[in-house]
SEDO-674346 format. One line per field, with one value per residue (C-alpha): residue in one letter; residue number from 0; x, y, z. Coordinates in Angstrom, 1 decimal, padded with zeros to 4 digits, m for minus. Each point is the difference from the previous one (the first is absolute). Example, Ala and Ser with C-alpha at 12.3 -4.5 7.8 and 13.67 -1.06 7.14 Angstrom:
residues 2
r (A,S) $
k (0,1) $
east (012.3,001.4) $
north (m004.5,003.4) $
up (007.8,m000.7) $
This chain:
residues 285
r (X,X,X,X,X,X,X,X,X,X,X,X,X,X,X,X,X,X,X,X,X,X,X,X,X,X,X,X,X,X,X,X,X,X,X,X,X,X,X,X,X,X,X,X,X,X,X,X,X,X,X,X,X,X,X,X,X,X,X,X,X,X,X,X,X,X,X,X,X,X,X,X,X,X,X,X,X,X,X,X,X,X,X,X,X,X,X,X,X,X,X,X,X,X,X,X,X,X,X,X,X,X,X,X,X,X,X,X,X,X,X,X,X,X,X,X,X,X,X,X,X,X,X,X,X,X,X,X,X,X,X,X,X,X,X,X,X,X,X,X,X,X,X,X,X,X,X,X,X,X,X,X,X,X,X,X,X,X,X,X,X,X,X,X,X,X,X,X,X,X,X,X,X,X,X,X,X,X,X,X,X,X,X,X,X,X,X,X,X,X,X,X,X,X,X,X,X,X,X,X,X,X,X,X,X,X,X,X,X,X,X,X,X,X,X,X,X,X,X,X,X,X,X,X,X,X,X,X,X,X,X,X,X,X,X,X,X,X,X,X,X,X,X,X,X,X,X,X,X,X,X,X,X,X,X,X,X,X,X,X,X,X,X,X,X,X,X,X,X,X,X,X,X,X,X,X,X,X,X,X,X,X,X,X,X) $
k (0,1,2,3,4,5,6,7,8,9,10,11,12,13,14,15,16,17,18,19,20,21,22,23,24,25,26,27,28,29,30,31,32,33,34,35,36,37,38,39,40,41,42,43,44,45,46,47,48,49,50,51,52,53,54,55,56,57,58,59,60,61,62,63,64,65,66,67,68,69,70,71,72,73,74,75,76,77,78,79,80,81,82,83,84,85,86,87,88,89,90,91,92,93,94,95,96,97,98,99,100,101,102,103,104,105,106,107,108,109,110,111,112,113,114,115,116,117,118,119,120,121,122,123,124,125,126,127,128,129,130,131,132,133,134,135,136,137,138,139,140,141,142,143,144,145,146,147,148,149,150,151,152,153,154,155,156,157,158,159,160,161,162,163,164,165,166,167,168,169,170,171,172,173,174,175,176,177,178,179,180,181,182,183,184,185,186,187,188,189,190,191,192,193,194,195,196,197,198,199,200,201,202,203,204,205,206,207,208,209,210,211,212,213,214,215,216,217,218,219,220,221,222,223,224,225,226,227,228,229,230,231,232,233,234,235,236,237,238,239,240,241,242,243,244,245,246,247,248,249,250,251,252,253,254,255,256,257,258,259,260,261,262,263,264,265,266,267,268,269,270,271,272,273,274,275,276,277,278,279,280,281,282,283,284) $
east (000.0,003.0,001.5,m002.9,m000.6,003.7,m000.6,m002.5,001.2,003.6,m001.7,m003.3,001.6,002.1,m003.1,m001.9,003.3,m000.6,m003.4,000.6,002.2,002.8,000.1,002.4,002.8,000.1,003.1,m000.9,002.5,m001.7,m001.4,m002.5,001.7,m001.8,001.6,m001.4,002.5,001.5,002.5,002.9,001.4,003.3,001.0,000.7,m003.7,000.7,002.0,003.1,m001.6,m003.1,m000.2,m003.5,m002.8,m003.4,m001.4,m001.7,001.2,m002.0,002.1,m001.3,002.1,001.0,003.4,000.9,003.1,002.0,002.5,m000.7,001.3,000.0,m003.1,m001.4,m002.3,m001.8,m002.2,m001.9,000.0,m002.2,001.7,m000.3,003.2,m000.3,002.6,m000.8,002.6,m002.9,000.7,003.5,001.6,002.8,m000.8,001.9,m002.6,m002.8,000.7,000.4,m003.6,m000.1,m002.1,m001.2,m002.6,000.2,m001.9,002.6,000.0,002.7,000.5,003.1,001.5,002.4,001.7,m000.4,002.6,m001.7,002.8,m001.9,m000.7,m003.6,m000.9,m001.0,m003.0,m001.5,m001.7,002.7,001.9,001.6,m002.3,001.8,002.5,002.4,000.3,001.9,m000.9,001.3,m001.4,m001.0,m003.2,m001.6,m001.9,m002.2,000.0,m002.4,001.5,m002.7,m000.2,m003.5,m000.3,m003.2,m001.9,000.7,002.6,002.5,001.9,003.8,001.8,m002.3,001.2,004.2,000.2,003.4,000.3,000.5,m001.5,000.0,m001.8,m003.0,001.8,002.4,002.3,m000.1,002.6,m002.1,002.2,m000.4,m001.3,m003.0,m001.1,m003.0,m002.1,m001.7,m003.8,m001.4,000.8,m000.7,000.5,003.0,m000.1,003.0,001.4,002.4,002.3,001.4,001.8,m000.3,002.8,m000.8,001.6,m002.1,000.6,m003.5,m002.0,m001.1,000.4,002.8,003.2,002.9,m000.6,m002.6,m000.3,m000.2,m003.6,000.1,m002.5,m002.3,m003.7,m001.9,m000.2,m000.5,003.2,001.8,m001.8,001.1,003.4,000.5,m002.4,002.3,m002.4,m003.0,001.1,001.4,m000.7,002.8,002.5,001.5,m000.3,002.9,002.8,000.7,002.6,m001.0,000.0,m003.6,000.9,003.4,000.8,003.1,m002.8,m002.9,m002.9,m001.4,m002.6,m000.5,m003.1,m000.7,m002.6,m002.2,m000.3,m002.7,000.9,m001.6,001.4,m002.5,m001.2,002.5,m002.8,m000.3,001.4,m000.6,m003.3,000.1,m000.1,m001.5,m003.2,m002.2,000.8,m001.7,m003.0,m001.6,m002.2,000.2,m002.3,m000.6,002.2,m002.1,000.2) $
north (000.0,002.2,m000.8,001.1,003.3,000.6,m000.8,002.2,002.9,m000.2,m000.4,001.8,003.5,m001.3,m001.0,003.3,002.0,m001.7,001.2,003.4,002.7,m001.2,m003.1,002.4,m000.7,m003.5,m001.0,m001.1,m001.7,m001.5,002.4,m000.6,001.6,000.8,001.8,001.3,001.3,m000.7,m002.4,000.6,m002.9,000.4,m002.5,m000.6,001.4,003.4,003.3,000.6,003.6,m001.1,000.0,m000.6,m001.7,001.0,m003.8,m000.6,m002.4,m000.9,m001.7,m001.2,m001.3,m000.4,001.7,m000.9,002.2,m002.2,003.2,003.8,000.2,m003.6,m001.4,m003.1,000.6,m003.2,001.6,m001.2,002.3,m000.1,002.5,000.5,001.0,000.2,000.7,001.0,000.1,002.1,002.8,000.1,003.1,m002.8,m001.2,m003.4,m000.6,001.4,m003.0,m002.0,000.7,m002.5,000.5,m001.1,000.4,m001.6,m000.5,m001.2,m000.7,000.4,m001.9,001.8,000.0,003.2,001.2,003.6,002.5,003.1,003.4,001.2,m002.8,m000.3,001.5,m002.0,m000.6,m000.5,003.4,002.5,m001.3,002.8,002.3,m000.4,m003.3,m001.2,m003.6,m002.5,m003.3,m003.3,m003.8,m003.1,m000.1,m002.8,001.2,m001.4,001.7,m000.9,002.4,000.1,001.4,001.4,m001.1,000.2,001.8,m003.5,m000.2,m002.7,m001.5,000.2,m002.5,m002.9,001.0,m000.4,002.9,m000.2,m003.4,m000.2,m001.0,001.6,000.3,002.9,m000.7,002.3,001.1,003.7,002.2,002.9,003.4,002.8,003.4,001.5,003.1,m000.3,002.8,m000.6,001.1,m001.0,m002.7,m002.4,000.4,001.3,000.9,m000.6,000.2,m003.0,m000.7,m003.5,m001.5,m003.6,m002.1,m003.1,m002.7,m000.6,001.9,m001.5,002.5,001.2,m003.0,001.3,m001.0,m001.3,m000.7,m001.0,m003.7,m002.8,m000.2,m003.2,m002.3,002.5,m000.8,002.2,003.2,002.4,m001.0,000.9,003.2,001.1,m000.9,002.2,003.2,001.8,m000.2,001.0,003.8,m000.4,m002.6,000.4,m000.5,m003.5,m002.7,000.2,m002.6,m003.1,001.9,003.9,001.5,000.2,001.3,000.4,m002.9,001.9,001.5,m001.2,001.6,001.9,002.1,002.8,001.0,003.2,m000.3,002.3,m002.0,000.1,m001.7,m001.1,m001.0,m003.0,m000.9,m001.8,m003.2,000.3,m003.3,m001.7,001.2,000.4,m003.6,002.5,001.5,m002.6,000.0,003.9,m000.8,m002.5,001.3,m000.5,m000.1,002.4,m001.6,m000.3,m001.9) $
up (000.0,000.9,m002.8,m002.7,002.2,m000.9,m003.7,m000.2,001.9,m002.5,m003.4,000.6,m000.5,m003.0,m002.0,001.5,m001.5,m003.7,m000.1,000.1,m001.3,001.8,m002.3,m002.0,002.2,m000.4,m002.0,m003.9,m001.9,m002.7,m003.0,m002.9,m003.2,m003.5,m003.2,m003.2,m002.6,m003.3,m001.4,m002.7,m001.9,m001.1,m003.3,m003.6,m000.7,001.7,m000.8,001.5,001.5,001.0,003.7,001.6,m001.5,001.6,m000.2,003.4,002.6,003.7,002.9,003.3,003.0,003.6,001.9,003.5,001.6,002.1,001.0,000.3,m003.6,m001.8,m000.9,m002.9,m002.1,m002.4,m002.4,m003.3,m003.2,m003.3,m002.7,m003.6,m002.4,m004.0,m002.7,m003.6,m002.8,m002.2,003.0,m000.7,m001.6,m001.1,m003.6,000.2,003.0,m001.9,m003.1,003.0,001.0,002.6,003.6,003.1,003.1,003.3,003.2,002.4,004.3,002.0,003.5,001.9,003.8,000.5,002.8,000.5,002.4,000.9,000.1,002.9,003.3,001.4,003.3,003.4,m001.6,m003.9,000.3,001.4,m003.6,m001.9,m002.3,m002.8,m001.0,m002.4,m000.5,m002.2,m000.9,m002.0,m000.2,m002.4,m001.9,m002.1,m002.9,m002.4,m003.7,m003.3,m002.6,m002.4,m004.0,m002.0,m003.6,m002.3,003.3,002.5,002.5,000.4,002.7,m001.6,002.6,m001.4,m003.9,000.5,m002.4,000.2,000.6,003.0,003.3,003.2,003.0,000.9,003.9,000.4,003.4,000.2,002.3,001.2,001.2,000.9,001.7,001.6,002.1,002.6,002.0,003.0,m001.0,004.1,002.6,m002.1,m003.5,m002.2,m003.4,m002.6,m003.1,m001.1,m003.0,m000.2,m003.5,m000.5,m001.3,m001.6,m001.2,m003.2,m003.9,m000.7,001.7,m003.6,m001.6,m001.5,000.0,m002.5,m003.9,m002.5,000.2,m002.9,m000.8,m001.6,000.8,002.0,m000.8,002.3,m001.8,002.8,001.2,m003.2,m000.2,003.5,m000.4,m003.3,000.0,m002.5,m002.6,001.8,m000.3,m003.2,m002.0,m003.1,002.7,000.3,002.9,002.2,m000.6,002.2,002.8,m000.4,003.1,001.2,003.8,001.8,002.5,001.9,002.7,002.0,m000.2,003.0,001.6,002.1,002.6,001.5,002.4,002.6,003.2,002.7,003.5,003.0,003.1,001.0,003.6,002.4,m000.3,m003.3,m000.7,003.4,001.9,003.4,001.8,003.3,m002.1,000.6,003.9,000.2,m002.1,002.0,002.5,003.3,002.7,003.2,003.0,003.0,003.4) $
């Protein structure tokens, strides 16, 4: 009996405390994070000076901090990158005429070091932080090609010949700048380049392949669209460079982030919340 008087008398104020304004001071570790920005693809099917696409991209994650300045964060990303030899003020590219869409996710983990350390608690943070981050990512890409008004899936085709996978590892880098916007949500702005491992991002890679024995047409058309724009221009010859195999493809996101610093409990409830909610009746002698 002792015992459970005790019980109540020690957690009774702590649950009373996370009912109420005061809840604010209860350290929060974990934080939901959202993004919306655009994604840039950099490859064979892109100009040289062309910086930022404004194709959208939407991410969606979780970020713990384990120190006052390092935290994890695992986060999933849908983002869409094109390239477009006809949008090329390069006339080789334009005779080229080759193109691509793709709808591609993005699974990452990054460690992130913040300039600036947390205060005792989540909300006496700093107003404004600097942070840097770098991680591994798995993404899955399906580089895709219109022709006659239908689009095509290009990794099924071997266009070049060649088979590779739409898995790809991705090393994720970079820099980002948050602002506190109230105890518990920040607002930031992040720009993080992603290194891959692939060439094949655009489906475009080495040399015009031997044709021979091809029978599905749509395969030989999107190998060679040379003749599409023009059609007194020849096919291109076995070997002719059709993309330039010395550097992987890769992409770049800049992203506005929203986060929020979940409740304590948020994964585990409170094992004591059921003990306060059951009623009790009057003590008498």
């Amino acid at each position: 009996m002792r015992r459970g008087i005790l019980l109540l008398f020690v957690f009774t104020p702590l649950v009373a405390i996370s009912q109420t304004f005061y809840a604010v001071r209860k350290e929060r570790s974990l934080i939901l994070v959202g993004g919306v920005g655009t994604a840039s693809y950099f490859g064979d099917l892109k100009d040289p000076g062309d910086l930022i696409d404004f194709k959208p991209s939407l991410s969606a994650g979780l970020q713990m901090y384990f120190t006052p300045r390092i935290s994890v964060r695992s986060e999933l990303t849908y983002f869409n990158i094109k390239g477009d030899d006809a949008s090329s003020s390069d006339l080789s590219r334009k005779q080229r005429n080759l193109s691509f869409t793709a709808g591609n996710f993005e699974l990452s983990a990054v460690g992130i070091v913040d300039l600036f350390p947390l205060g005792r608690r989540f909300y006496q943070r700093p107003g404004v932080n600097l942070y840097g981050l770098a991680g591994v990512a798995a993404m899955y890409m399906n580089p895709k090609a219109e022709y006659n008004g239908q689009k095509y899936a290009l990794q099924p085709l071997q266009t070049e010949g060649v088979s590779y996978s739409r898995f790809q590892f991705v090393i994720p880098y970079g820099l980002g700048m948050r602002f506190k916007a109230g105890p518990f949500f920040n607002i930031g702005i992040e720009s993080v380049w992603r290194k891959t491992f692939t060439d094949y991002l655009d489906d475009v890679s080495t040399v015009h392949p031997n044709k021979a024995g091809w029978t599905d047409p749509i395969r030989v058309a999107l190998s060679d669209r040379r003749q599409e724009g023009n059609p007194e221009l020849e096919p291109y010859p076995v070997g002719a460079r059709r993309g330039d195999p010395s550097n992987d493809d890769a992409y770049h996101l800049l992203m506005l982030k929203v986060e929020y610093y979940l409740p304590d409990n948020f994964l585990f409830k409170d094992p004591y919340k059921k003990l306060y909610n059951i009623r009790r009746r009057p003590y008498s002698r």
